[in-house]
C-alpha positions in Angstrom: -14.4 -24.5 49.6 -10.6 -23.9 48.3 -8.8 -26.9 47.7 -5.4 -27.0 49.5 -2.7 -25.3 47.5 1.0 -23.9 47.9 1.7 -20.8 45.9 5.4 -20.3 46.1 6.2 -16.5 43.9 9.9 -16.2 43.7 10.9 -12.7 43.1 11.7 -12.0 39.4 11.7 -7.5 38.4 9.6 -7.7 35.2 10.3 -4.8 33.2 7.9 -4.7 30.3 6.5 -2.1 27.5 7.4 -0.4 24.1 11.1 0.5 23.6 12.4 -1.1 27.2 15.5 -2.1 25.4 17.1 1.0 25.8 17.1 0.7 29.8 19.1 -2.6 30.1 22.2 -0.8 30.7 20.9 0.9 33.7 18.8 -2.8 34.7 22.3 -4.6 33.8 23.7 -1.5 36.5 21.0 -2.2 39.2 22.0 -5.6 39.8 25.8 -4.8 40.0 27.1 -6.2 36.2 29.8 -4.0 35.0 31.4 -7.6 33.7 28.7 -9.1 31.1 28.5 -11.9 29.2 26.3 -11.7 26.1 24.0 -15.1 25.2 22.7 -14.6 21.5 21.5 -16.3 18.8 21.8 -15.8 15.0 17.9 -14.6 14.6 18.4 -11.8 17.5 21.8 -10.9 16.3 21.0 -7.0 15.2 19.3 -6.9 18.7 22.4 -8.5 19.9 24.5 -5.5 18.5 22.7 -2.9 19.8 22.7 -4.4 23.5 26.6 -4.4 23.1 26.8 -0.9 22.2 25.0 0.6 24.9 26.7 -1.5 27.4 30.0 -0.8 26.0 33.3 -2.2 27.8 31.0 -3.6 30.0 30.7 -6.5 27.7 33.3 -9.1 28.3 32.5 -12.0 26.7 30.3 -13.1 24.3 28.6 -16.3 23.3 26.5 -16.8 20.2 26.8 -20.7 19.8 23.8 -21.3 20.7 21.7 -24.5 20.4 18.4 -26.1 20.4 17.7 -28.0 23.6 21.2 -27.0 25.4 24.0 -29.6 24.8 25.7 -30.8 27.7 29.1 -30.4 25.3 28.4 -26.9 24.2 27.1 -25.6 27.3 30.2 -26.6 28.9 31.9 -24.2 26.6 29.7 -21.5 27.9 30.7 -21.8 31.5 34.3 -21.8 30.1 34.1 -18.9 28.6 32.2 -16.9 31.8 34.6 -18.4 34.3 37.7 -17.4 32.1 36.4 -13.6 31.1 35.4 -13.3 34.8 31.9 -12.4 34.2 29.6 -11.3 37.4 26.4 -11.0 34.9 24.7 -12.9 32.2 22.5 -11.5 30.0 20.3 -13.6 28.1 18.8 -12.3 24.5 16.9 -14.4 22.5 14.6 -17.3 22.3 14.3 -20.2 24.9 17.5 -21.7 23.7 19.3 -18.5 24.8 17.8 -18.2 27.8 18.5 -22.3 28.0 22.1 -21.8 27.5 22.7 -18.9 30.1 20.8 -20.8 32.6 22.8 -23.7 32.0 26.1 -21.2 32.8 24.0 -20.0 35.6 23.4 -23.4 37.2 27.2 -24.2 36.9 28.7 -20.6 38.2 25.4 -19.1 40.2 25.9 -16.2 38.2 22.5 -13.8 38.0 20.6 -13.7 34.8 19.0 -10.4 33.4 17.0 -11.7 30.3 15.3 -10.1 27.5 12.9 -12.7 25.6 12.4 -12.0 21.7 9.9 -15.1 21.4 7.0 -16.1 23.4 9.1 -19.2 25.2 8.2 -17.7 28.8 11.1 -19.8 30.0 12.6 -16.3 31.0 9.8 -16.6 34.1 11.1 -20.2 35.4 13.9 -21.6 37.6 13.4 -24.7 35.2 16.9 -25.6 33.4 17.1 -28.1 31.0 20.5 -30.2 29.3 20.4 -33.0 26.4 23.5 -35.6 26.3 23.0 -39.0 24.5 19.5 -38.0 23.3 18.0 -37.8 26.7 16.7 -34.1 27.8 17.3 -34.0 31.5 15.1 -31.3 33.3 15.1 -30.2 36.7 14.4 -26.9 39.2 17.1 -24.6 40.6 16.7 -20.6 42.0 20.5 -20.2 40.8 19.0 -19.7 37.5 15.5 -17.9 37.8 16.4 -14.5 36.1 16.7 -11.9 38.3 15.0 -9.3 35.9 13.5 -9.7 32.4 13.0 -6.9 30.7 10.2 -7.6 27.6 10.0 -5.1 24.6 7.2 -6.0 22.3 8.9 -4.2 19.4 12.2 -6.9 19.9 9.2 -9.6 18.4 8.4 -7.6 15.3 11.2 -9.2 13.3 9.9 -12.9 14.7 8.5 -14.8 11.6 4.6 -15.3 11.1 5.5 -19.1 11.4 7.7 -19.1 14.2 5.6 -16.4 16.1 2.4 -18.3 15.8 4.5 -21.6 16.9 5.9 -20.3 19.9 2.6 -18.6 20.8 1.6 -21.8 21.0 4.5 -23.1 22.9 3.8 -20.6 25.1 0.1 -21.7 25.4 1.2 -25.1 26.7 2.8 -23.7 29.8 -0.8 -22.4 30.8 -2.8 -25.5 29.9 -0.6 -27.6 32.4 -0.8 -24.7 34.7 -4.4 -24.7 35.3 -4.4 -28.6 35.5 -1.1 -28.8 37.9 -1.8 -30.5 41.8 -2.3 -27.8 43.8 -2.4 -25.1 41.7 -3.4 -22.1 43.7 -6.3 -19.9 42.6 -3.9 -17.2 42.0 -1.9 -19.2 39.5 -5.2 -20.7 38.0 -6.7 -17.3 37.3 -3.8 -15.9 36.0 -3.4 -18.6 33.5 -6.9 -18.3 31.9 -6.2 -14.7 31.7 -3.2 -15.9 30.0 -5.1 -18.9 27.6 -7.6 -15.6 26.6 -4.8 -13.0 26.3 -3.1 -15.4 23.5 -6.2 -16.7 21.4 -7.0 -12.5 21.1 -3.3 -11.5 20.6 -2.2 -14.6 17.8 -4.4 -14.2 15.2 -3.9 -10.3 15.2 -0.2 -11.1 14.9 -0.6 -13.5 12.3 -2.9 -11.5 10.4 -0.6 -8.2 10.7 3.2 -9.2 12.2 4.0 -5.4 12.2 1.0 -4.5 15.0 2.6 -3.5 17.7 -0.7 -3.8 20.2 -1.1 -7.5 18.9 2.6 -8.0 19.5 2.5 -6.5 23.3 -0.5 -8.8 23.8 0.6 -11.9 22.7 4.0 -11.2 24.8 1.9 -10.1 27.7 0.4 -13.4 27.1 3.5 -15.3 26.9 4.7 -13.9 30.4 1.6 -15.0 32.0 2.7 -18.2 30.6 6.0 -18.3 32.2 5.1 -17.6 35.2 2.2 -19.9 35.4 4.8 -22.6 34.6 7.4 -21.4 37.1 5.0 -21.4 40.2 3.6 -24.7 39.3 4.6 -28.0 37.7 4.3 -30.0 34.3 2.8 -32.7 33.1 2.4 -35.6 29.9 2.7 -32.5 27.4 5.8 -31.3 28.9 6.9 -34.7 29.1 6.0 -35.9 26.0 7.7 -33.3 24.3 10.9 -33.1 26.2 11.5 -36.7 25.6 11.1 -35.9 22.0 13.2 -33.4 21.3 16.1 -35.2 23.4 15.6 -38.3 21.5 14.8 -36.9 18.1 16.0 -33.2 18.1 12.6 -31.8 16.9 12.0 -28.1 16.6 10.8 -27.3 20.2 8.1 -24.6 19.7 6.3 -26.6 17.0 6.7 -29.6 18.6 4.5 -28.2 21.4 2.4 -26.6 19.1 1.7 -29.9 17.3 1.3 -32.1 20.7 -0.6 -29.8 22.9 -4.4 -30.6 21.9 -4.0 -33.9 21.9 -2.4 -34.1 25.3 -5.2 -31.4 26.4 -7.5 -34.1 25.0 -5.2 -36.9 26.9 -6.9 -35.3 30.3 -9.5 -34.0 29.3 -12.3 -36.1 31.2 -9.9 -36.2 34.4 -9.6 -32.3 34.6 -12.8 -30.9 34.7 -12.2 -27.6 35.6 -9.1 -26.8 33.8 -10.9 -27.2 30.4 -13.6 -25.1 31.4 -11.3 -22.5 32.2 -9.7 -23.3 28.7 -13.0 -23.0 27.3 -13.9 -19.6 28.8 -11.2 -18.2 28.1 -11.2 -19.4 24.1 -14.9 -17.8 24.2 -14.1 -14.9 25.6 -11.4 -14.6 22.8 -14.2 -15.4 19.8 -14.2 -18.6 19.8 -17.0 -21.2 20.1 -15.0 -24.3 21.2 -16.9 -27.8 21.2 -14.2 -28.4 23.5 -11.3 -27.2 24.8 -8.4 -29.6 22.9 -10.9 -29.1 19.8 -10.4 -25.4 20.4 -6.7 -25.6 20.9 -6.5 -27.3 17.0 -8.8 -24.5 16.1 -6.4 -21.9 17.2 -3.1 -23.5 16.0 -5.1 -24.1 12.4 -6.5 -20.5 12.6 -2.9 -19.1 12.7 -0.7 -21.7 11.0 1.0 -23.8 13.7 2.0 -27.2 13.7 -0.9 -29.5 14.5 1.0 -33.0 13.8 4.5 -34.3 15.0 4.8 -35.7 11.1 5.2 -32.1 9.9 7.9 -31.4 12.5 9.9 -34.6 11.7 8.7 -37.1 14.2 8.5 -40.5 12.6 5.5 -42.5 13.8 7.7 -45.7 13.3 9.6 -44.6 17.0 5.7 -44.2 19.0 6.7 -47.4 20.4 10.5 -46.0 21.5 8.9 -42.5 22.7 6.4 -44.0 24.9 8.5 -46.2 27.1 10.8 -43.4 28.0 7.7 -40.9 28.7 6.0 -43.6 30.6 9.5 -44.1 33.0 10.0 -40.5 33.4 6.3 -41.0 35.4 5.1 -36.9 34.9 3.0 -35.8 37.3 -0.5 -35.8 36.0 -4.3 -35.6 36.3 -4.8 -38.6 34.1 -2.7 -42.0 34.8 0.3 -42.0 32.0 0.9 -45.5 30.9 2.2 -47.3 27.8 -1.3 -47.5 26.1 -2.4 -43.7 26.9 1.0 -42.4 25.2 1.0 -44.4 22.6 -2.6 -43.3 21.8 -1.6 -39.7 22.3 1.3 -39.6 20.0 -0.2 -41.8 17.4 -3.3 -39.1 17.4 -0.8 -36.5 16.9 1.5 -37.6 14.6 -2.1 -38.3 12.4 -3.3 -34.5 13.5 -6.6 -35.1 12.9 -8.8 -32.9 15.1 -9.5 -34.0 18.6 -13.3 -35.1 19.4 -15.4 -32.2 21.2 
């Protein structure tokens, strides 16, 4: 029998394959922006320039101060500067923190998001916007700013650096584990996030092996938007949590900071979510591997490829476990396995010793 389930699909266009870039114009057209403004980053700043030039005087406004968990402070600047230029589109390229700023203009103005992801953040697929003020990252849902159309060009994560790529594959990862373990999670949602778990362990260690392979590449992002939309059509748990709290509080680097908590929170609920980890499990085999378990399997595929598999590496000091846990605890995540003081503690203390996970 089918366990009771909501599957709630908002309506993103998805525009995905080899060389894409070159229709935003006419995508940027389609939903009525003939007033843009531009949210880049440093890494994604040649892409940045060739977006411009084939928008033209389109482009009102840019913004390219963008930051790492979205500052309340700075993303207050970024609404200034869309209100004053008058803009009636935001497009966001970049990483998650690009596509974090622009949403945080679009929760402020209601002003529709066309994105174009050149990471594996899968935020790009969410009406989840997150702000940090006083160390505290404060998430929350809103359909103001779910993009109205993504447009993904595998050949826009060439330039992405073995490190950082295998990271945010990882990152990306993490979005389908809590998926597949999420109350109600429909069996639409759960099916498309194994396909997601297998289409990353295939695609990462290609990409890793040979950054220039374009078919590893459109994988891994394929992968990646599986991954956002798992996440945006169901909920998050400890890992999300946990990792949330830590780069409010501490300002860790956010993709391996997910990369180095995630098997340890998959081991966190392991024995009170049966089914997800056989779905992590199938899907890791039917990628090559031979998991004893599926968080052992998640360390095996972060160590494979070079990702983060301890919070020591990615600045977390085990001194503040104490600090960390009390806030995770009181933001009370929704999750298969009870989160108190004790099971956090245990899970950041396993993680900031990275030490595989039993299995």
């Amino acid at each position: 029998m089918v366990a009771p389930f909501v599957h709630d699909v908002p309506a993103t266009r998805v525009v995905f394959g080899n060389g894409r870039i070159a229709e935003v114009p006419a995508e940027a057209e389609r939903l009525g922006g003939d007033r843009i403004m531009l949210v880049s980053g440093g890494p994604e700043a040649a892409y940045a320039e060739r977006v411009a030039h084939d928008l033209g005087s389109a482009v009102v406004a840019r913004f390219t101060d963008v930051v790492m968990h979205v500052p309340t402070d700075i993303a207050a600047r970024a609404v200034e500067l869309a209100r004053g230029s008058d803009a009636n589109l935001l497009i966001a390229l970049g990483g998650g923190s690009s596509t974090g700023m622009a949403k945080a203009v679009a929760l402020e103005t209601g002003l529709p998001i066309l994105a174009i992801p050149t990471t594996y953040a899968g935020s790009e697929m969410t009406s989840i916007w997150g702000l940090t003020e006083h160390q505290r990252k404060t998430t929350g849902r809103d359909p103001r700013v779910l993009p109205r159309t993504v447009v993904y060009d595998p050949e826009l994560t060439v330039s992405l650096p073995v490190d950082i790529s295998a990271a945010s594959g990882m990152n990306a990862l993490a979005h389908l584990v809590e998926a597949l373990y999420a109350p109600g999670v429909s069996p639409i949602s759960f099916m498309q996030a194994e396909e997601g778990v297998r289409a990353l362990a295939m695609a990462l260690p290609r990409v890793v092996a040979d950054p220039n392979d374009l078919d590893a590449r459109g994988d891994a992002l394929y992968g990646a938007w599986l991954a956002g939309w798992a996440l945006g059509t169901t909920g998050m748990g400890v890992h999300h949590k946990v990792c949330h709290t830590l780069g409010g509080m501490y300002n860790l680097p956010h993709a391996p900071m997910h990369s180095a908590v995630l098997s340890y929170a998959t081991a966190f609920n392991e024995a009170d979510a049966p089914e997800a980890m056989a779905a992590i499990v199938r899907a890791l085999r039917a990628a090559g591997q031979q998991p004893a378990s599926a968080a052992a399997g998640i360390w095996d595929l972060a160590t494979a490829i070079g990702a983060p598999t301890d919070l020591t590496s990615v600045g977390f000091d085990p001194a503040n476990i104490d600090a960390a846990a009390e806030v995770v605890v009181a933001g009370r995540p929704v999750n298969p396995r009870d989160v108190d003081l004790d099971g956090v503690r245990g899970l950041l203390s396993a993680a900031s010793a990275g030490d595989r996970p039993a299995g």
